[in-house]
Phi, psi and omega in degrees: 000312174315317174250021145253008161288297177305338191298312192276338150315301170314298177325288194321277192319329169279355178281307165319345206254331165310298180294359205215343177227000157293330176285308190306323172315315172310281178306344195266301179308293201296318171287310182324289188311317191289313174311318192270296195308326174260018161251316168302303173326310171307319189276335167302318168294310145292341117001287219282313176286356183265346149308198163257197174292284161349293218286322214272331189273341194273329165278105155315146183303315189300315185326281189347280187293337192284320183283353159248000168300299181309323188287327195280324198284314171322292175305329162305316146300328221239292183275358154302247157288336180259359146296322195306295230301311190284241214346325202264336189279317170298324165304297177309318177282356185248315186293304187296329183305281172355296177288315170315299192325280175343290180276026157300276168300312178320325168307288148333314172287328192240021146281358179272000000 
């Protein structure tokens, strides 16, 4: 009984500390993207004023803004969740490799 109490202690504690650095990933990636977003706006915006006038009168205003809404949102998406996802997904896969290797050999060392 004494080693599946520890089995579940262990588990619990690792889902907090999993759950607790799934935020901080969250919180980090999400300041990143919003960083990046405000810096494209900025370059988006001086883009826009270094046309002429013609070009900025033949684009509708809304085109403008609706085409940098989309591009910001793409990157916010893009630089979010779905970099954590592709990170936390490459992890998991080099700790399973890792771990697999290990009782691999262990398995091995101890049929010797």
């Amino acid at each position: 009984m004494s080693e599946v109490h520890g089995i579940l202690v262990a588990f619990t504690l690792s889902l907090i500390a999993a759950a607790v650095f799934i935020f901080f990933e969250r919180l980090c990636l999400g300041y990143f993207a919003e960083r990046v977003t405000r810096k494209y706006r900025g370059e988006y915006v001086r883009a826009l004023l270094n046309h002429d006038v013609e070009y900025i009168e033949n684009v509708s205003p809304g085109k403008l803004g609706q085409r940098y809404s989309e591009e910001s949102s793409r990157i916010i998406n893009g630089l979010g969740p779905g970099l954590g996802i592709f990170i936390r997904s490459a992890a998991c896969l080099v700790c399973g490799v890792c771990i697999g290797l290990y009782y691999v050999r262990l398995l091995h060392s101890s049929h010797s």
